[in-house]
N, C-alpha and C positions, 0 to 999 in steps of 0.2 A: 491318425497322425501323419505331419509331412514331412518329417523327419529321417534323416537318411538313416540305415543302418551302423550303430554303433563300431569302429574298429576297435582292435586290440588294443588294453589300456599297454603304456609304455612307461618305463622306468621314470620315478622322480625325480629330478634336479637335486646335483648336488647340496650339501647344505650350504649353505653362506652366497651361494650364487642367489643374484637377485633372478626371482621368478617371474616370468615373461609370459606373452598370454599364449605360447607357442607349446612351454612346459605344461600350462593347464590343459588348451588342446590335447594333446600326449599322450597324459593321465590319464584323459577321459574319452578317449578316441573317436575325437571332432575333431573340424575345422578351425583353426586360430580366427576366421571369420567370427563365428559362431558364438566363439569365445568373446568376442570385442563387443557384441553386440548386446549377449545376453549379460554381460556389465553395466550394460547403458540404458538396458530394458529396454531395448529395442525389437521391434517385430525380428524374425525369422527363426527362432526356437519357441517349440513348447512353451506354457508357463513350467512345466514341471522340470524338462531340460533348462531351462534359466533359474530353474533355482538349485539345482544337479551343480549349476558350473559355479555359480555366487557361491555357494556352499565351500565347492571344493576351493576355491578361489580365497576364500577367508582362511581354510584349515593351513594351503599351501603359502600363506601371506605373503598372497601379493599386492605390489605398492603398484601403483601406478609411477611410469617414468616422465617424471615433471618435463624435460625435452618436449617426450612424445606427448602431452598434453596441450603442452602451450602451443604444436604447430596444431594439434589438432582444433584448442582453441582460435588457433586465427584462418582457419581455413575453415568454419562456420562464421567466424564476426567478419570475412573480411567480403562475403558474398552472399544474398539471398538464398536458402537452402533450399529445394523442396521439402511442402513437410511431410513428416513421416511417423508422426504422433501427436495425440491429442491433449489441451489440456481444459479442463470446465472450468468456466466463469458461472458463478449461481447466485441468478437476481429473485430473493426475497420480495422483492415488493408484489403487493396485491395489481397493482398496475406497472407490468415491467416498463411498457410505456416512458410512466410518469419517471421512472429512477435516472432514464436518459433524456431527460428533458433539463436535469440543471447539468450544464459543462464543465461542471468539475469532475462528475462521474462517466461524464461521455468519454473525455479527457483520459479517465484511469482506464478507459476499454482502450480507446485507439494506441493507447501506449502500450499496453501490455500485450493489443492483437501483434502489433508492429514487430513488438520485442519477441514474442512469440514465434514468428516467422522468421527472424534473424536463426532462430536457435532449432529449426527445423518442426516445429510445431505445427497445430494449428489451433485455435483459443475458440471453442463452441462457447454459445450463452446457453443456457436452463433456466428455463422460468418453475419457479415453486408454482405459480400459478396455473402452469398447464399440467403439471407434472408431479403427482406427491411425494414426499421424501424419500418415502420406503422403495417405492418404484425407480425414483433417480435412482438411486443407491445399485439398484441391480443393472441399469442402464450402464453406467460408469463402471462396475465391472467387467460387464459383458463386453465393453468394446476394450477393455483393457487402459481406461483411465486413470490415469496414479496422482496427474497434480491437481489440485482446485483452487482458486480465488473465490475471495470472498469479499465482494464489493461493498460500499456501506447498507446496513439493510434499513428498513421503514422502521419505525418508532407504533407499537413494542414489533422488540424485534423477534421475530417468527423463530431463530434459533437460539431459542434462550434454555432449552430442555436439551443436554448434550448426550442423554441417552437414545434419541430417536435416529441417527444415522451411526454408522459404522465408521468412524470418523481414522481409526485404527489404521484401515489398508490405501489411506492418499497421504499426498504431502501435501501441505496445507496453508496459505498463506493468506491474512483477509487486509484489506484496507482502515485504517484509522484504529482509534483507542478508544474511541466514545461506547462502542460493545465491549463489554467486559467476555461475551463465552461466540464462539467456542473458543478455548485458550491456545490462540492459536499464534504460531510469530505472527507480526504487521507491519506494513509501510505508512507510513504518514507523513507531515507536514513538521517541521521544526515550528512549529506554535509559538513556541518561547522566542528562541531564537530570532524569528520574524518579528516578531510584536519589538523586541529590542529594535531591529534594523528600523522597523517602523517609527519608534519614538527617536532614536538617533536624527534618522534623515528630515524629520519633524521640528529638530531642534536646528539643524544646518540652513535649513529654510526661514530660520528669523521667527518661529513660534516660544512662546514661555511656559504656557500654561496650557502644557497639554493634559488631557484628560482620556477617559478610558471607559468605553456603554458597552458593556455584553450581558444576554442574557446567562444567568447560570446554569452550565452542566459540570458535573462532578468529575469528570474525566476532558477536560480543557485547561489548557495551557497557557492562552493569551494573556490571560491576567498577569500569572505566576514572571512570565517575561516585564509585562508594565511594572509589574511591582520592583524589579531586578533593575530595571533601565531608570530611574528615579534617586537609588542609591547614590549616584553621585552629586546631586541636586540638593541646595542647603532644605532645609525643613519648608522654608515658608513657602518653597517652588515646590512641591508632592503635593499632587491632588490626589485623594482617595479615587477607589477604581466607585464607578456604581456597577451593581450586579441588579440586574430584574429579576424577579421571580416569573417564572416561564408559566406559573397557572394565574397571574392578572393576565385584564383585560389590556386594552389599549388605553383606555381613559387614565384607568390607575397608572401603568407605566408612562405616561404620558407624564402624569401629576411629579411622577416620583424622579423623570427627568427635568422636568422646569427649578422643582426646587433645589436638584444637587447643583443644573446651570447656575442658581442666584447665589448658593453658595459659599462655588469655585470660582465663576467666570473664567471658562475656558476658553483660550483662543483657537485650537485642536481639539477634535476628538479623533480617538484610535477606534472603531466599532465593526462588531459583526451582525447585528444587527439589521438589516435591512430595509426597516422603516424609519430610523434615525433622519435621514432627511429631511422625510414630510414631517415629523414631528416639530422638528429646528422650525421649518417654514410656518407652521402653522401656529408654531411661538411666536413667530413674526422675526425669528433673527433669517439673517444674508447668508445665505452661501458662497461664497468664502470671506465675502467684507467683512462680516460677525464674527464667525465660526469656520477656522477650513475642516473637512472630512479626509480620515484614513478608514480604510481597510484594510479587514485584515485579509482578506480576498478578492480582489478583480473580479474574477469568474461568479457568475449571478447574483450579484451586486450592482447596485443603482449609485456605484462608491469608483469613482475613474480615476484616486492614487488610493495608492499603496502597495499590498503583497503581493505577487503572480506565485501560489504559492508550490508550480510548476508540476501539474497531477499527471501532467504524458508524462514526465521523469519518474514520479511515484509509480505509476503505471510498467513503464518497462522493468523498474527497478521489480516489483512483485514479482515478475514471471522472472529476472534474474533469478531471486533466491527459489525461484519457486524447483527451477530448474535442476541448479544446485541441490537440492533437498531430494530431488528424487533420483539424479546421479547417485547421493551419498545412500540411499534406498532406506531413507529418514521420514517413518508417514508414523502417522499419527497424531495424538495430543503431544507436543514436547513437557518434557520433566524442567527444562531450562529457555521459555523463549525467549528469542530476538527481537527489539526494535529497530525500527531502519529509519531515518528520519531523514526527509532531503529537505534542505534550505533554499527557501525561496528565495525571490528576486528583485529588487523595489522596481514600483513606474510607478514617475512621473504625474501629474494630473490635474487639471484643472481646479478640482474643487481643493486641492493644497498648492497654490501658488506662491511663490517668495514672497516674505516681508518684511518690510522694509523696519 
């Protein structure tokens, strides 16, 4: 141990006087340094003196002084920190590769490394694929790792068994809704909320008959929005949403688009989707003359309006709460989780020009 010699423990603070990290020093005869730090889990105590002083720290209930917070929060936001602790990002795909090749996930790293660094961190990746679970698990201990990210994983998703990691001793924050386990809080995209903004701005642009192509998953929101943004709209203007079934082919969903187009006749589509274009073209309608296209995402999308549904924000936003959670020394499966949902932003676009 590096730890200096314990002094004389020293009288408690009266009662009703608020307890200071100076009284807990005292008690436990350290340094009020020592004290602040092993609050924040920070390096330079023991784990076992850090949990010596949390201990005491709770019995003698102390609050932190909201003053001494907030400067200390702005004297972390208001300058690059060195870091001074780590925290893991863990890419499930068979090909970590391939997971940062679409930009909305690259997008949730660089925001979250960024934010990371604001807050004195520093945000390692882990690949499942070089590394097996049980092995991470003790890696992450042994360097004294407490927070994780959990980026979107591959389809099935490799953490779908929530006994295989020790999920218990980190704080724990993954991206999106679409995974149901590990039940962890997450940051995601307002789905709903955009898809509204999206038909709105659809309708300011001089369209009538918008319409709505996503394949279905059971944990998506886009519809639940189109269905919401329609309500104000007499009956004979709602067009029904089409949902594809994700196990046809191309042909089928191809078939099963021409006939909902003949219909509706829509002059918009809302879609996430990706092949919705070449489908259009290949029906022989125009892009935009016929048909204009939204998105419900910019990023890796062949779709140049609609949502930017802003994943460097979701990104810093993660390592926010992630940060928070392990301040509060809050790890494990939560009994009550958080969603966090940040609202996108519309662009502009060619293939949805005004109409006259």
């Amino acid at each position: 141990m590096n730890d200096k010699p314990e002094k004389p423990k020293q009288p408690e603070p009266p009662e009703g006087k608020r307890v200071t990290l100076r009284d807990i020093a005292r008690a436990l005869g350290v340094s009020h340094v020592t004290v602040s730090k092993a609050l924040r889990n920070q390096s330079g105590a023991s784990a076992e003196l850090r949990a010596r002083i949390q201990k005491k720290a709770e019995e003698m209930g102390y609050i932190p002084d909201p003053m001494l917070s907030a400067l200390s929060h702005y004297r972390k936001t208001s300058k690059t920190k060195p870091a001074h602790s780590e925290l893991a990002w863990i890419n499930s795909w068979p090909d970590p590769e391939k997971m940062m090749q679409f930009k909305e996930f690259k997008l949730y790293w660089q925001g979250a490394r960024d934010n990371a660094q604001r807050f004195g961190y520093h945000l390692e990746a882990f690949n499942l694929s070089e590394i097996p679970f049980h092995r991470l698990e003790t890696i992450l201990k042994t360097r004294n790792i407490q927070g994780i990210l959990l980026p979107p994983p591959p389809f099935p998703n490799p953490l779908q068994n929530p006994d295989q990691f020790d999920w218990a001793a980190f704080s724990l924050v993954r991206f999106g809704h679409a995974e149901a386990l590990p039940k962890t809080h997450y940051v995601t995209s307002a789905q709903m909320m955009n898809t509204m903004q999206s038909f709105n701005r659809a309708r300011e642009l001089g369209y009538k008959r918008i319409g709505f192509i996503c394949e279905y998953w059971h944990a998506r929101f886009f519809s639940v929005g189109y269905s919401w943004a329609q309500k104000e709209l007499p009956l004979q203007q709602r067009l029904p949403e089409l949902l594809l079934n994700t196990s046809d082919d191309t042909e089928h969903q191809k078939e099963a688009v021409t006939t909902w187009i003949r219909q509706n006749r829509p002059d918009a589509i809302i879609t996430d989707k990706s092949e919705i274009p070449d489908m259009l073209r290949d029906l022989g309608y125009s892009i935009p003359d016929d048909i204009g296209l939204v998105t419900t995402s910019i990023h890796d999308m062949p779709i140049n309006a609609g949502i930017d549904q802003r994943p460097y924000e979701i990104g810093r936003a993660a390592v926010r709460i992630l940060t928070s959670l392990i301040a509060e020394r809050s790890f494990g499966i939560p009994s009550c989780r958080n969603e966090t949902l940040i609202e996108g932003e519309w662009v502009d676009g060619p293939m949805l020009p005004p109409r006259n």
